[in-house]
MIDODO-933527 format. One record per atom (N, C-alpha, C): residue in one letter; residue number from 1; chain; x, y, z negated. Coordinates in Angstrom, 1 decimal. Example, Ala and Ser with C-alpha at 12.3 -4.5 7.8 and 13.67 -1.06 7.14 Angstrom:
REM residues 2
[node A 1 A [13.2 -5.7 -7.8]]
[node A 1 A [12.3 -4.5 -7.8]]
[node A 1 A [13.2 -3.3 -7.8]]
[node S 2 A [12.8 -2.2 -7.1]]
[node S 2 A [13.7 -1.1 -7.1]]
[node S 2 A [12.9 0.0 -7.9]]
END
This chain:
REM residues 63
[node X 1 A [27.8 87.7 -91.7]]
[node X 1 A [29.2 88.2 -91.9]]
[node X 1 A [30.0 87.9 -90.6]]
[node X 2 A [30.6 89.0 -89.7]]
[node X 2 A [31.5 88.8 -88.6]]
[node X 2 A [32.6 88.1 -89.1]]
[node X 3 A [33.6 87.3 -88.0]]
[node X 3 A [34.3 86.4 -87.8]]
[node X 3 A [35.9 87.2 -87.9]]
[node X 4 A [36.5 86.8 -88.2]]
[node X 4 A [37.8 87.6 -88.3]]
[node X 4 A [38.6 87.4 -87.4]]
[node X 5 A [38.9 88.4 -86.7]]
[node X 5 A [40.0 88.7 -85.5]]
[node X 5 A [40.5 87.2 -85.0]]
[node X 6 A [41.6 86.9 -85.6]]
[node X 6 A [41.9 85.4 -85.6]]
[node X 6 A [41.3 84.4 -85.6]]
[node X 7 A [39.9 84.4 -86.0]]
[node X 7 A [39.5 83.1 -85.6]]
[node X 7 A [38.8 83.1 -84.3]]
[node X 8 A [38.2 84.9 -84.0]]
[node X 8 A [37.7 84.3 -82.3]]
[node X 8 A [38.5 84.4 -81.8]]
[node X 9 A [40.0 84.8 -82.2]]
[node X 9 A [41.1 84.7 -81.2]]
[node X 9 A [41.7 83.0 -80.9]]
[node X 10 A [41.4 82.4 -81.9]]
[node X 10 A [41.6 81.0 -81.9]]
[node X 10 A [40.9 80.2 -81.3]]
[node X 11 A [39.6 80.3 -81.5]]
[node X 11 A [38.6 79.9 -80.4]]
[node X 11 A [38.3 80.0 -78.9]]
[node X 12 A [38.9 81.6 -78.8]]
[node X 12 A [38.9 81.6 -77.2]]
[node X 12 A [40.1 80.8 -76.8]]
[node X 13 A [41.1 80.9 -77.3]]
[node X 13 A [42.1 80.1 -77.2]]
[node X 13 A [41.6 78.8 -76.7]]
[node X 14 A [41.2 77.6 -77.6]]
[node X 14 A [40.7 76.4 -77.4]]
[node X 14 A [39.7 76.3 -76.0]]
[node X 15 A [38.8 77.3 -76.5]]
[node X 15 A [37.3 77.8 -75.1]]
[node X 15 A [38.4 77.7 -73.9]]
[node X 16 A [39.6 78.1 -73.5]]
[node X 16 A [39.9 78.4 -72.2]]
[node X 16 A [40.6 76.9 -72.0]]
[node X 17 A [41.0 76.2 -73.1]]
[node X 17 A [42.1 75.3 -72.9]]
[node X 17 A [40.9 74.3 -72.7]]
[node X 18 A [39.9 74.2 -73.0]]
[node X 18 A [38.7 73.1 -73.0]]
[node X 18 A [38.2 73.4 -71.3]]
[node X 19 A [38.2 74.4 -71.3]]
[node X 19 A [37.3 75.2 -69.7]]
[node X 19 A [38.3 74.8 -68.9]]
[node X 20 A [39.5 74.7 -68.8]]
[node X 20 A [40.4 74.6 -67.5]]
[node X 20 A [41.2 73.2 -67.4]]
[node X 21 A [41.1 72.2 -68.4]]
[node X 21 A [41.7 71.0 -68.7]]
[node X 21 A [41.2 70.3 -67.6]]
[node X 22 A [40.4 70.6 -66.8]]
[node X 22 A [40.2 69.6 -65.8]]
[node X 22 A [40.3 70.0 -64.3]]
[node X 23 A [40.7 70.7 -64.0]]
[node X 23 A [41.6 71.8 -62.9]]
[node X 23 A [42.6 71.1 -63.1]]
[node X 24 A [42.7 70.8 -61.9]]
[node X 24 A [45.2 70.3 -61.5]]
[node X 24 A [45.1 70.8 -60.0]]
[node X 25 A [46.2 71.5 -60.3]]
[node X 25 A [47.1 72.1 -58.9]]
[node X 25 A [47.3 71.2 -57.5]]
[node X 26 A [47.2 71.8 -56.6]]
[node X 26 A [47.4 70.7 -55.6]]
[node X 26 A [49.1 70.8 -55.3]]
[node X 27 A [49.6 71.9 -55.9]]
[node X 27 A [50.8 72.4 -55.7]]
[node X 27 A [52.0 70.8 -56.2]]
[node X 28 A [51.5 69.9 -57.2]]
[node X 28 A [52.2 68.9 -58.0]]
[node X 28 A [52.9 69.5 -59.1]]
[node X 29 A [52.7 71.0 -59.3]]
[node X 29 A [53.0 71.7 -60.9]]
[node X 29 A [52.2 70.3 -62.0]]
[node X 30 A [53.0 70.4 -63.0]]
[node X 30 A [53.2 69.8 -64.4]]
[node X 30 A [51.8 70.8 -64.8]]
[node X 31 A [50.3 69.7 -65.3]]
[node X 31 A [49.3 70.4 -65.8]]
[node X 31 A [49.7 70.9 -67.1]]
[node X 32 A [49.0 72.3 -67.0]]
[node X 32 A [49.7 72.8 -68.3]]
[node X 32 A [49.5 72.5 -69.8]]
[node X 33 A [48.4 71.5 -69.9]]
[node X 33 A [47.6 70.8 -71.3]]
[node X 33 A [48.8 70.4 -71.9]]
[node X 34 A [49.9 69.6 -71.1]]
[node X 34 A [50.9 68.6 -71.3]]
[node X 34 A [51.7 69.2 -72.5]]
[node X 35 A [52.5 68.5 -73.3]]
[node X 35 A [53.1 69.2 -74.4]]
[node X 35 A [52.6 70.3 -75.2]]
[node X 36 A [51.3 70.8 -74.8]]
[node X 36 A [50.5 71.9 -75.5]]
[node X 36 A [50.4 71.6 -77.0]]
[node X 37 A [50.2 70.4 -77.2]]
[node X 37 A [50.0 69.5 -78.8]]
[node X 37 A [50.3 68.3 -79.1]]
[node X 38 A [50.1 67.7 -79.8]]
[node X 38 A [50.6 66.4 -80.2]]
[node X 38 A [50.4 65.4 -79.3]]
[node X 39 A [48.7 65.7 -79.4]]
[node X 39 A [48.1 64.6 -78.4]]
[node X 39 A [48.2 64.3 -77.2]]
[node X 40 A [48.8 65.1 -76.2]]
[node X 40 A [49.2 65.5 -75.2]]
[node X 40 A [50.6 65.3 -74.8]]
[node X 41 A [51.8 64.9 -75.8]]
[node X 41 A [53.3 65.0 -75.6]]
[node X 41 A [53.4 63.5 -74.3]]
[node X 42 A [54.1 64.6 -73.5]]
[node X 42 A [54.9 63.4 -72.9]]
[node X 42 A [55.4 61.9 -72.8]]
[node X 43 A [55.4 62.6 -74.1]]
[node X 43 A [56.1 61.0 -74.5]]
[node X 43 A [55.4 60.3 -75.0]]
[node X 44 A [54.1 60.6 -75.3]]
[node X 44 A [53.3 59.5 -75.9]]
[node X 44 A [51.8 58.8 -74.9]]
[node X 45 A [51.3 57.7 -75.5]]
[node X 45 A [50.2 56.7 -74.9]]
[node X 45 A [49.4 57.6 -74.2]]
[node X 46 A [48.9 58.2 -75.1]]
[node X 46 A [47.5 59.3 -73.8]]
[node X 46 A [48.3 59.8 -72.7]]
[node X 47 A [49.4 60.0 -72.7]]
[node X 47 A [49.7 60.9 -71.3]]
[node X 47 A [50.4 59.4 -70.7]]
[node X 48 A [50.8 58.3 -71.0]]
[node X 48 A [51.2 57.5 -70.1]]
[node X 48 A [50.1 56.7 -69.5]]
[node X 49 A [49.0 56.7 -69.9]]
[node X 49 A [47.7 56.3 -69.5]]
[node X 49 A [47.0 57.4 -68.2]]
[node X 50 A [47.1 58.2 -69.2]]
[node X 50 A [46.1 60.0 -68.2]]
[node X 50 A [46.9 60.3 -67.1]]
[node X 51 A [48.3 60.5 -67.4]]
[node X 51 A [49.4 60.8 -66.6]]
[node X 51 A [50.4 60.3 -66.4]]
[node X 52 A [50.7 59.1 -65.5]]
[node X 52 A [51.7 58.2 -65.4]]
[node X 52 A [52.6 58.7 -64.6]]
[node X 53 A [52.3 59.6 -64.0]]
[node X 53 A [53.8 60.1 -63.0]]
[node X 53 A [54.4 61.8 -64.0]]
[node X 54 A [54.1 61.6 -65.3]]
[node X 54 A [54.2 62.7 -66.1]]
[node X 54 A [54.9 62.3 -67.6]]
[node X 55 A [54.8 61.0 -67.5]]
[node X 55 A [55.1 60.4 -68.8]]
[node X 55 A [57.0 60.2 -68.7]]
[node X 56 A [57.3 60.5 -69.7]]
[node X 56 A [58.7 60.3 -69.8]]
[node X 56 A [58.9 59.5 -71.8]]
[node X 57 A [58.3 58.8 -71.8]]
[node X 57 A [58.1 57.6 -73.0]]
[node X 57 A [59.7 56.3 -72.8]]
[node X 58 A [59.4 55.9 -73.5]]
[node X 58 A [61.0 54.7 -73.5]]
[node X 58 A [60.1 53.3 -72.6]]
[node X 59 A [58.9 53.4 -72.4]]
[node X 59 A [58.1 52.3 -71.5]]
[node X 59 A [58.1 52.8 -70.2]]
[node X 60 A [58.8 54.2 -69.5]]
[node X 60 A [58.4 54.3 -68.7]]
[node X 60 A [58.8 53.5 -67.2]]
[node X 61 A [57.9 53.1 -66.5]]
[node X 61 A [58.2 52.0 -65.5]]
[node X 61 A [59.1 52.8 -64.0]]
[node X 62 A [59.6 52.0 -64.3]]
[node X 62 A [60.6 52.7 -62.2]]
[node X 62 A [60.3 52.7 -61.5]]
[node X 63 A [60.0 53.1 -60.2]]
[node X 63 A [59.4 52.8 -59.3]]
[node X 63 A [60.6 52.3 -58.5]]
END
């Protein structure tokens, strides 16, 4: 039974966000994973860890 419109549209979706998550710009553009989902918000532990010059959390340190 073929897959319905939406779910290989969902899939490629994920396939491209999985394929390109490890590409960053040399430009200093904001990688675009960031705020994409939960896990990824700004404001939270994975990105103050992964991305510390990206994180905007209430821990965030001053330089």
């Amino acid at each position: 039974m073929p897959l319905p419109v939406s779910e290989i549209a969902r899939e490629l979706t994920h396939t491209r966000r999985v394929r390109f998550a490890g590409y960053q710009r040399d430009d200093g553009s904001r990688p675009f994973q960031l705020d994409a989902c939960h896990a990824l918000v700004t404001s939270g532990e994975t990105v103050r860890r992964l991305y510390p010059k990206r994180y905007s959390g209430a821990n965030k340190v001053r330089a």
